[in-house]
C-alpha positions as CSV (number, residue, x, y, z in Angstrom):
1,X,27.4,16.9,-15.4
2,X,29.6,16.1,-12.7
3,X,33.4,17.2,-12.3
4,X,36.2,15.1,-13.6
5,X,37.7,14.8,-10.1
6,X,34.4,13.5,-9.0
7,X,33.1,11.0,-11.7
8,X,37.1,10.4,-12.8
9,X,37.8,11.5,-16.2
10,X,36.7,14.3,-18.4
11,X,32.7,15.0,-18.9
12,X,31.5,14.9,-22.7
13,X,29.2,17.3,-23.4
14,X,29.2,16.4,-27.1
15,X,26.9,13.4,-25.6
16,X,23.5,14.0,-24.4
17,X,21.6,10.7,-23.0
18,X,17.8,11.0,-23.3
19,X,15.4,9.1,-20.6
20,X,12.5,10.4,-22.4
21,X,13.4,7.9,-25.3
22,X,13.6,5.0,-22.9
23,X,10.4,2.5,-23.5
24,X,12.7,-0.6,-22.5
25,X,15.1,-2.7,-20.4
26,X,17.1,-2.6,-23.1
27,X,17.0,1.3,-24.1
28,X,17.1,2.3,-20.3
29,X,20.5,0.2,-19.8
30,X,21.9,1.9,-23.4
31,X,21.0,5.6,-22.0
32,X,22.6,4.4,-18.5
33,X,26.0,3.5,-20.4
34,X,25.7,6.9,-22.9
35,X,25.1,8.6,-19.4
36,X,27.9,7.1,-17.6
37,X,30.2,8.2,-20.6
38,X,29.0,11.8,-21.0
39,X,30.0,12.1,-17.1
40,X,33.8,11.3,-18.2
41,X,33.4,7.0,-18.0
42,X,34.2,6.8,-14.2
43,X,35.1,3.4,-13.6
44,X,32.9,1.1,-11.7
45,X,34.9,1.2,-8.6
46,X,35.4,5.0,-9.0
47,X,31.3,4.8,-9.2
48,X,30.6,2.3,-6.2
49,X,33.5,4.4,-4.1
50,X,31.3,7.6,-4.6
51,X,27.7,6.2,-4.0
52,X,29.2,5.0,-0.5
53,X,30.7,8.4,0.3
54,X,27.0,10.1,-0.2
55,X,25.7,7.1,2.2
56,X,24.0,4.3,-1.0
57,X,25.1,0.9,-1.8
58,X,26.0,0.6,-5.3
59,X,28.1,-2.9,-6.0
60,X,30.0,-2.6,-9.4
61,X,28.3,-5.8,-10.5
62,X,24.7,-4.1,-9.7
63,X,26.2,-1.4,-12.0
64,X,26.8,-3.9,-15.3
65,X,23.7,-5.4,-14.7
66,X,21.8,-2.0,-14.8
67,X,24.0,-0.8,-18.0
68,X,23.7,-4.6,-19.7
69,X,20.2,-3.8,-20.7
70,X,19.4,-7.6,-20.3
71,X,18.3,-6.7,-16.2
72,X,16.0,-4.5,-15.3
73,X,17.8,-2.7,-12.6
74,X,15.9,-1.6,-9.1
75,X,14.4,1.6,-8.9
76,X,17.1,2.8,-6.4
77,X,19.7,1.3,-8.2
78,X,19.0,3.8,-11.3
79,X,18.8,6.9,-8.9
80,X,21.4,6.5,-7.4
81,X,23.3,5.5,-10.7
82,X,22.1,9.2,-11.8
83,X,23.4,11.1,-8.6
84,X,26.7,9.7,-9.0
85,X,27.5,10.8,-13.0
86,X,26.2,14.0,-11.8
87,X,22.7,14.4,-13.2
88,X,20.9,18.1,-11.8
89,X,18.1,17.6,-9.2
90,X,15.6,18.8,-11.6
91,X,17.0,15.7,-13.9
92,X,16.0,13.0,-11.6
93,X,12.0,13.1,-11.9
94,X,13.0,12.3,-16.1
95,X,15.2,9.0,-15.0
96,X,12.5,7.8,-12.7
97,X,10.0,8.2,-15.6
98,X,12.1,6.1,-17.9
99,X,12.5,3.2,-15.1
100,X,8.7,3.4,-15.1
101,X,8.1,3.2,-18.7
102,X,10.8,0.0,-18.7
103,X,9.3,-1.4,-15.9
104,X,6.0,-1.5,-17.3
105,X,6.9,-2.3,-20.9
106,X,9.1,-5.7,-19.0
107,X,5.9,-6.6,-16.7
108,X,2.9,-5.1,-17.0
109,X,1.9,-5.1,-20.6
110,X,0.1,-7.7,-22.3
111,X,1.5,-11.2,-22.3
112,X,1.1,-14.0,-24.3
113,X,-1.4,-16.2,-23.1
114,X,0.9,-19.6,-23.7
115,X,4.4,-19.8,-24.0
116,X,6.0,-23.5,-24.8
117,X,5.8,-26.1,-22.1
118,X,8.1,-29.5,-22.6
119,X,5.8,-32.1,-22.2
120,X,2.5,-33.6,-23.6
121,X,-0.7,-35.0,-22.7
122,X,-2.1,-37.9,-23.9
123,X,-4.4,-37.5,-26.6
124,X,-8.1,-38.0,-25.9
125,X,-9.8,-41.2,-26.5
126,X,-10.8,-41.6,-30.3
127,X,-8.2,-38.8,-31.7
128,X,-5.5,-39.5,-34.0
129,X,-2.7,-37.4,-32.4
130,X,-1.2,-36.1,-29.3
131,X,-2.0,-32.1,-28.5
132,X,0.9,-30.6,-26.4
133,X,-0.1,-28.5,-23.4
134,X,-0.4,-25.4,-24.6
135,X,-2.7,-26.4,-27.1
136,X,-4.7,-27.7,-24.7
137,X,-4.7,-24.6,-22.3
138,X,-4.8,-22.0,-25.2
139,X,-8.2,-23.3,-25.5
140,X,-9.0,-23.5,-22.2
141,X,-10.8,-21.0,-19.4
142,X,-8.9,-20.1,-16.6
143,X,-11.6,-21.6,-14.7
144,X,-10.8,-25.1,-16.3
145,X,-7.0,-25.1,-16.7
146,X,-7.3,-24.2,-12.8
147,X,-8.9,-27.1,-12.3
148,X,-6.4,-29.2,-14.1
149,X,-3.6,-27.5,-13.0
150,X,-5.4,-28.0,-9.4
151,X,-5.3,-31.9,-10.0
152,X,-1.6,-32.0,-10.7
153,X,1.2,-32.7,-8.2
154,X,2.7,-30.0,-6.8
155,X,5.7,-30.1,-9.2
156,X,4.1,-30.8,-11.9
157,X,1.3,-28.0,-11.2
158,X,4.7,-25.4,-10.6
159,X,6.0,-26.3,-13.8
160,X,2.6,-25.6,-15.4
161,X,1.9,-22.2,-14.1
162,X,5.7,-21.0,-15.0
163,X,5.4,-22.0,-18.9
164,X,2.2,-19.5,-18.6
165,X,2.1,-15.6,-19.3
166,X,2.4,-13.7,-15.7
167,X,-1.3,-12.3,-16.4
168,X,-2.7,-15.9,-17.2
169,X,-0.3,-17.6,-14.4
170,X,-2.0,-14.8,-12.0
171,X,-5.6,-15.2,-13.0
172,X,-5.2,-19.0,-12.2
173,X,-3.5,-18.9,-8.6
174,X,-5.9,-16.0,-7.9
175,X,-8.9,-18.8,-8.5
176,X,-7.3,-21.8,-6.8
177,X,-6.7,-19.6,-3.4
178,X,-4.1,-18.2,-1.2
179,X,-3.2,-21.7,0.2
180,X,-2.7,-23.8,-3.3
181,X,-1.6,-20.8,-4.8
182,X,1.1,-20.2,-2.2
183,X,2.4,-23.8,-2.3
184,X,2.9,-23.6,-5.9
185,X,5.0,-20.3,-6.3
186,X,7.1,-21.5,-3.9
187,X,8.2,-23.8,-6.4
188,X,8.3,-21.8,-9.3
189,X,11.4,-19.3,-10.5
190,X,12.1,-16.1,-8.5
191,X,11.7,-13.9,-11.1
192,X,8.4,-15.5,-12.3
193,X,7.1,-15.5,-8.6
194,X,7.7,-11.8,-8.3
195,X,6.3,-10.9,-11.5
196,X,2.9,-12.8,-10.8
197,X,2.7,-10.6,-7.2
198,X,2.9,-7.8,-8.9
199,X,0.3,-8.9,-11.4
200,X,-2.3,-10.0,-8.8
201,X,-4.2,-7.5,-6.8
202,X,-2.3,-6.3,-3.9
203,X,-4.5,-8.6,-1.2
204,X,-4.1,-11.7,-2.9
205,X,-0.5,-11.2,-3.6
206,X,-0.2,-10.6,0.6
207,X,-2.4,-13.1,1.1
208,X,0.2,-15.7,-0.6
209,X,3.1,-14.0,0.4
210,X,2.3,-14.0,4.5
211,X,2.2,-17.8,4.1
212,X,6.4,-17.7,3.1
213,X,9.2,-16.9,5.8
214,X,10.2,-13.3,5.8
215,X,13.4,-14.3,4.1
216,X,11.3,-15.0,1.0
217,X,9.2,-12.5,1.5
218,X,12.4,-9.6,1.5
219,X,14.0,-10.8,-1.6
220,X,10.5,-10.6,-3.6
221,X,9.6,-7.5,-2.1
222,X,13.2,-6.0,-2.9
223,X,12.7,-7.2,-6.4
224,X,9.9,-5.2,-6.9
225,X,8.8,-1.9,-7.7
226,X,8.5,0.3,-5.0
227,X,5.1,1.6,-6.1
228,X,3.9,-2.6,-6.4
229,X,6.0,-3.5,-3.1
230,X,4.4,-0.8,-0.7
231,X,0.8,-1.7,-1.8
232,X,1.2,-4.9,-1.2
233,X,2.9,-4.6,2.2
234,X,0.1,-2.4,2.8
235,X,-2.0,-5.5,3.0
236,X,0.4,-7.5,4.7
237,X,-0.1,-8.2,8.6
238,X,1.3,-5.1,10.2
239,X,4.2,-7.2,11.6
240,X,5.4,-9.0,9.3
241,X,5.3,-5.3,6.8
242,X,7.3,-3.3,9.9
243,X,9.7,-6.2,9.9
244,X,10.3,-5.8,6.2
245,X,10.8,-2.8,6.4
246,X,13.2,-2.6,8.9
247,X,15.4,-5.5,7.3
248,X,16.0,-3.5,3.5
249,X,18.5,-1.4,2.4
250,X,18.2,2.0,3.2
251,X,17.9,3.2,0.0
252,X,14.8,0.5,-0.7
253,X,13.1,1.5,2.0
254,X,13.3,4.9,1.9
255,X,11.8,4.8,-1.5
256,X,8.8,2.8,-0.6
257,X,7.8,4.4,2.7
258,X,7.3,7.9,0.0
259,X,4.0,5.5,-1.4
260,X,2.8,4.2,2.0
261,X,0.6,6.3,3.7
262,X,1.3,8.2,7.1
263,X,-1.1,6.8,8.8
264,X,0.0,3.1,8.0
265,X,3.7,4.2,9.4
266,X,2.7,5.6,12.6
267,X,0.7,1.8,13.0
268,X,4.0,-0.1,11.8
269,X,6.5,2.3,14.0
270,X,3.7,0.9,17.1
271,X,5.4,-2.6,15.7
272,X,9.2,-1.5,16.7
273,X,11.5,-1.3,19.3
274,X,12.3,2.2,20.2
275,X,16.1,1.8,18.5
276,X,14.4,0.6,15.1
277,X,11.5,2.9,15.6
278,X,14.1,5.5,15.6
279,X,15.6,3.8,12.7
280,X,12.7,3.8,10.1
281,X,12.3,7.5,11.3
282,X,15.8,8.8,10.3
283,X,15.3,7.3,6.9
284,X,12.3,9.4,6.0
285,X,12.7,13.1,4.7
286,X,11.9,15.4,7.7
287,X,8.3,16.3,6.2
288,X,7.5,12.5,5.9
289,X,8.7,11.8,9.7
290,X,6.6,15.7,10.6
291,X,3.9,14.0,9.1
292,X,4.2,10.4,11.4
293,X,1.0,10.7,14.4
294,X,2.0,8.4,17.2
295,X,2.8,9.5,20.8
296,X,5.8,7.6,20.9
297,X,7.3,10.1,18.3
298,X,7.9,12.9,20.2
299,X,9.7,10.9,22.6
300,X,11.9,9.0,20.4
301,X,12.6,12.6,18.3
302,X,13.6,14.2,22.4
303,X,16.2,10.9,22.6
304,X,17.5,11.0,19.3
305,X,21.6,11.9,19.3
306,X,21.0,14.2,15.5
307,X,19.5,16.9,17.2
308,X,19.9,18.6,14.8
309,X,17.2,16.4,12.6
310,X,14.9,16.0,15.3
311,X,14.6,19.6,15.6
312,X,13.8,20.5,11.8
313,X,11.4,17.3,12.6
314,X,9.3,19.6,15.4
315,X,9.6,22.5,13.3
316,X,8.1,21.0,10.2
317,X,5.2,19.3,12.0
318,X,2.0,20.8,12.2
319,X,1.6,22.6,15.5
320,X,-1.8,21.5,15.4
321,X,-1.1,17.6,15.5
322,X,2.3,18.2,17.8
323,X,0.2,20.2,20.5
324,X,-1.8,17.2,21.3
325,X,1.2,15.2,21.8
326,X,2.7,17.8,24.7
327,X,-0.7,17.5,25.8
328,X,-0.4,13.5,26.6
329,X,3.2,14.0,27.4
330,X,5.1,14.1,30.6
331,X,6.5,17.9,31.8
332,X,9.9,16.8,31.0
333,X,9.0,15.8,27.4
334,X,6.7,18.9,26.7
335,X,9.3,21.8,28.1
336,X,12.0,20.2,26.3
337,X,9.9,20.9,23.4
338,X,9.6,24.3,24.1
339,X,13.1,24.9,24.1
340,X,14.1,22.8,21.0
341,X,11.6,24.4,18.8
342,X,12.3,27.7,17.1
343,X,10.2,30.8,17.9
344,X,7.6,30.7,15.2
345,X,6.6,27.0,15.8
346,X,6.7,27.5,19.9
347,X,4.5,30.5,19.4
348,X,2.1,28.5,17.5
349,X,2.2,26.0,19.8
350,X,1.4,28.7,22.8
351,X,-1.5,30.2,20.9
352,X,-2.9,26.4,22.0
353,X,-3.0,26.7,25.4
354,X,-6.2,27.5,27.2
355,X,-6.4,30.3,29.9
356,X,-8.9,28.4,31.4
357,X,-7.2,24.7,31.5
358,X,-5.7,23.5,34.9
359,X,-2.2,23.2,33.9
360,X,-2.3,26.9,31.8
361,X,0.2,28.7,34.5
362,X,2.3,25.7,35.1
363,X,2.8,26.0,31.2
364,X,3.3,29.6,30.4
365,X,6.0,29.8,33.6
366,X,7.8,27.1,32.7
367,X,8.3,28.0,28.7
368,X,9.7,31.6,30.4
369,X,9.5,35.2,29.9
370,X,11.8,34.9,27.4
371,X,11.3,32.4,25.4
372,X,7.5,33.7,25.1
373,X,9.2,37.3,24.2
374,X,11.4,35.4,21.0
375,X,8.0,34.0,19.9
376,X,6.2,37.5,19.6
377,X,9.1,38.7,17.9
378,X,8.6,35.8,15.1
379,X,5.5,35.9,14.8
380,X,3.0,37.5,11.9
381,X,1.1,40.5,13.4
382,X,-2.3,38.7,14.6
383,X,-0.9,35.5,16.0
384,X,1.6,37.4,18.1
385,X,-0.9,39.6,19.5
386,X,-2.7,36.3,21.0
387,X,0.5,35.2,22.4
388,X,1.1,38.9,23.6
389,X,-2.5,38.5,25.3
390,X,-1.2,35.4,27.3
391,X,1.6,36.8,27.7
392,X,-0.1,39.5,29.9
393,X,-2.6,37.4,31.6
394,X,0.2,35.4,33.5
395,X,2.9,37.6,34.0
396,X,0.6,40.9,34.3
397,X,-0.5,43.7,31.4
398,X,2.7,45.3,32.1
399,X,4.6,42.5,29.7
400,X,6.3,45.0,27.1
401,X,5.4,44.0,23.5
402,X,8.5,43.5,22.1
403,X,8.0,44.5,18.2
404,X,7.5,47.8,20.0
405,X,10.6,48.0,21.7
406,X,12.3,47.0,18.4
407,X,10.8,50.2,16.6
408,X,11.6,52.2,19.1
């Protein structure tokens, strides 16, 4: 657990919260409240205070609503919960699994088909009595209550769906199409909305959801999962998804670009200025940005002010993905490469170059004696001996080999 000085009071040991007994909203909120105690019962400004400090957003209210067990609290919102009573690293992976197991058992198990609606219908010619609605959908197909539910006035047809189970509610949108179905979640309850996208298959929920203004969009995508909310912007136009992403919180979005494929964030940094390209980079890990393909990256990581990052960036990224990009860049672009890079990765990078291209001399001469001389040096035996070879062909087989000097 954390210190006293930085959860403010004294940890208690004696308690011992358990995700792995967390199958509910309910249980996850009590293990977030033992958890919060067994790290000394900061207090909720203490809490939001120290979740700023290491860079996340955590509002006291966000905190009572996560502990309350009546909300299920975001992904993030747990993590970072975790981080600040002090939880290990190798503790995390368990808290994520219990926000799983709760978010599943809260909206992806199976519902009941009919819950109670207010009104009536008018009972059929011929009967004795009145059936309420439900009755009269329990015993309908989806295909048929669509149809009624289709004849309705918008309202009306809102009011319908939201007295139905998510999975039911979802199978029936799914039928009347993108368009009607789109016109009537916009009238229905936040919550309900957002559970039915994540219900529906991630095409149809984009499909609906590229019809609503991106402010609608956010707060149902923020609402969700971030496993549910990345496939579905996945499907989403590629603008509209960059936009998105650009607009969450930091914490949010870091989380959901970890379940969106690198491919699909080299097309949506194509969608971004250079300063929010540059933004959506820093908030990967360095091997998720290393792993980014897009010729504009090696030029936004050479203007970036953390050096420092873009450096462990060019390090980390395969050499053989990066040298294509010095290819296609300008001199400028590909010597300052050279030099940012440590030795191992700019050897691997000169092992690349072809003798025989046009530009080979202008390359080797302009990385330097010396900086070719650090890269033998870091180098494993083989690879260094094809840099050595270089080495020799442009500056003469007089180049010393440098491991030798070093046993000597």
């Amino acid at each position: 657990m954390t210190s006293p000085s930085a959860a403010g009071g004294a940890a208690r040991p004696d308690l011992r919260p358990d995700p792995e007994t967390v199958t509910s909203v309910s249980e996850l909120g009590y293990q977030l409240r033992l958890l919060r105690l067994a790290a000394g019962a900061p207090t909720l400004r203490r809490m939001e205070a120290s979740a700023a400090e290491g860079g996340t957003s955590l509002p006291r209210s966000t905190i009572s609503n996560a502990m309350s067990g009546r909300h299920l609290p975001a992904l993030s919102t747990v993590l970072a919960f975790v981080s600040v009573c002090g939880c290990p690293a190798h503790e995390i992976s368990r808290w994520r699994a219990a926000w799983q197991r709760a978010y599943a058992d809260r909206y992806m198990h199976p519902w009941d088909p009919v819950r109670s609606a207010p009104h009536v219908t008018a009972a059929p010619p011929g009967d004795g009595g009145a059936e309420t609605a439900d009755e009269v959908d329990a015993e309908a197909t989806d295909g048929v209550l669509a149809a009624r539910i289709a004849s309705l006035p918008l309202v009306q047809s809102a009011e319908r769906l939201t007295a139905l189970g998510p999975h039911r509610a979802a199978a029936i949108l799914t039928a009347l199409g993108a368009g009607p179905a789109s016109a009537r979640m916009a009238l229905m309850p936040h919550e309900q909305t957002r559970t039915i996208l994540v219900v529906m298959t991630p095409d149809v929920a984009a499909e609906c959801m590229a019809r609503w203004n991106e402010e609608r969009v956010l707060s149902l995508v923020s609402d969700m999962a971030e496993d549910a909310a990345a496939a579905r912007m996945t499907e989403l136009p590629q603008a509209t998804a960059a936009g998105l992403l650009i607009r969450m919180t930091a914490s949010k979005r870091n989380t959901i670009l970890t379940f969106l494929a690198p491919h699909l964030v080299s097309r949506l940094l194509a969608e971004l200025s250079d300063d929010d390209a540059l933004e959506l980079l820093r908030t990967m890990d360095v091997r998720m940005a290393a792993r980014v393909w897009s010729d504009r990256l090696l030029r936004l990581l050479l203007a970036c002010a953390d050096t420092a990052w873009a450096v462990d960036v060019l390090n980390a990224k395969d050499p053989g993905s990066l040298f294509p990009m010095l290819e296609r860049a300008t001199d400028e672009e590909r010597f300052a490469t050279f030099r940012m890079v440590d030795p191992v990765q700019r050897g691997e990078l000169i092992r690349f170059i072809e003798p025989d291209e046009p530009r080979y001399w202008g390359w080797m001469k302009a990385i330097g004696k010396d900086s070719v001389t650090e890269a033998i040096e870091a180098l494993e035996p083989a690879h260094a001996a094809d840099v050595l070879a270089l080495a020799r062909r442009t500056w003469g087989s007089s180049f010393p080999d440098p491991r030798q000097q070093t046993q000597a």
